[in-house]
N, C-alpha and C positions, 0 to 999 in steps of 0.2 A: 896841752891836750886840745885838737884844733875839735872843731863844732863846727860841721856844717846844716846849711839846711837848703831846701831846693820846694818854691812854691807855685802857686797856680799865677799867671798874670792878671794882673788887676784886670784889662782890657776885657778876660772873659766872663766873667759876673756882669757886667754891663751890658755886653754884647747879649747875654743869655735873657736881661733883664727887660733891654728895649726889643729882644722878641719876641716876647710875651706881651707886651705890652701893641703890638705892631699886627700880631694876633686878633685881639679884641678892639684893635680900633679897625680892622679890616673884616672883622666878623659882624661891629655896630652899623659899618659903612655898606657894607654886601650883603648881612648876614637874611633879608628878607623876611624875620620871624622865622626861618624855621631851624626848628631844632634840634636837628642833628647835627649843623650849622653850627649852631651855638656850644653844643655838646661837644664836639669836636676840636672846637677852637677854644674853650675853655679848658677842655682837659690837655690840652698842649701846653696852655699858656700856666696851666699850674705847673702840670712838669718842668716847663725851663724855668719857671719863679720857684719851684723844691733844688733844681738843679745846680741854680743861683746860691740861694743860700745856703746850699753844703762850702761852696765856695770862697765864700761868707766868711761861714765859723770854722773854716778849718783850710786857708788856703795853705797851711805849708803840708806839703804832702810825703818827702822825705828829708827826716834828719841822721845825721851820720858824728859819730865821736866814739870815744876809747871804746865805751861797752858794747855798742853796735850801731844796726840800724830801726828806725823807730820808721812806721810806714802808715798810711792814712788807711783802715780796712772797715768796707760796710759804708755806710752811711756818713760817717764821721768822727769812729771810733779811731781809737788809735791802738797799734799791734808794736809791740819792741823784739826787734830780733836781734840775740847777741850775737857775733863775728864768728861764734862756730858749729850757729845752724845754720849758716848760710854757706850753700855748696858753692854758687856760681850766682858769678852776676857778669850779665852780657847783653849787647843790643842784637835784637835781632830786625833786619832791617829787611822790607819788603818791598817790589814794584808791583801795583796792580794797577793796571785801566791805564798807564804811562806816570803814575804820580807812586812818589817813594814814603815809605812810611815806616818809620824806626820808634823800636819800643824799648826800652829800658829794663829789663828782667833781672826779678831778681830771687833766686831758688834758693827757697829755706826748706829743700826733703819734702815735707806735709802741706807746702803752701806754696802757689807762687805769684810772684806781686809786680805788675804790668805797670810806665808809666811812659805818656807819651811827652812831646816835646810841650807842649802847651801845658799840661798839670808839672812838668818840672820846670817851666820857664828858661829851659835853657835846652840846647842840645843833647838828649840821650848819650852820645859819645864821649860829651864831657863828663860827665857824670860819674859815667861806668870807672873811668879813668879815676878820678877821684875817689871811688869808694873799693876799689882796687888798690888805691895807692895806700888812704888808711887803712886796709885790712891786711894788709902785706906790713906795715908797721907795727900794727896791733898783735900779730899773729906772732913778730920774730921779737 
């Protein structure tokens, strides 16, 4: 019974962490005392440090095996969806401003569940392919 799973890169909790952190030392450095300055750049620097550690406590964001698939919803909850409420899973891939952008979908009827290349650490295309492949297994 194969168990997959597909997570965030380490590289982005860091990234999100040192700028937050890049934030308040440019708000200490510039920030002049004033306070909307501070307000501003503090309420940034919490968001990417909340954004961080969703990252944190929950970087696998989809798993996949016999019974379904099991997907990251809300904050850091987790959602299971078995193999036959799930209608379609497909990338949908976009050009905007000249730069491409491919999302991973995956339609269970009442919900549906977005993920980009960086929360799957890998290619969307591969993916699809993969959870296509076990639910074509699963299914016959």
């Amino acid at each position: 019974m194969p168990y997959l799973e597909w997570r965030v890169r380490p590289v982005l909790p860091v990234t999100k962490l040192l700028g937050a952190a890049a934030l308040v030392v440019l708000v200490v450095a510039f920030g002049d005392g004033d306070p909307v300055r501070w307000a501003l750049a503090l309420a940034a620097a919490a968001g990417l440090t909340l954004w961080a550690v969703r990252d944190l406590i929950r970087p696998v964001r989809l798993t996949a095996d016999a019974a379904g698939v099991t997907v990251v919803s809300g904050f850091a909850a987790r959602r299971h969806l078995p193999w036959a409420r799930i209608e379609r899973v497909r990338v949908d891939s976009r050009t905007r401003r000249g730069l491409r952008n491919e999302l991973l979908e995956i339609d269970a009827g009442d919900s549906l569940h977005l993920f980009s290349a960086h929360e799957l650490g890998t290619d969307p295309q591969d993916v699809a392919a993969a959870l296509t492949e076990l639910a074509q297994r699963e299914r016959s």
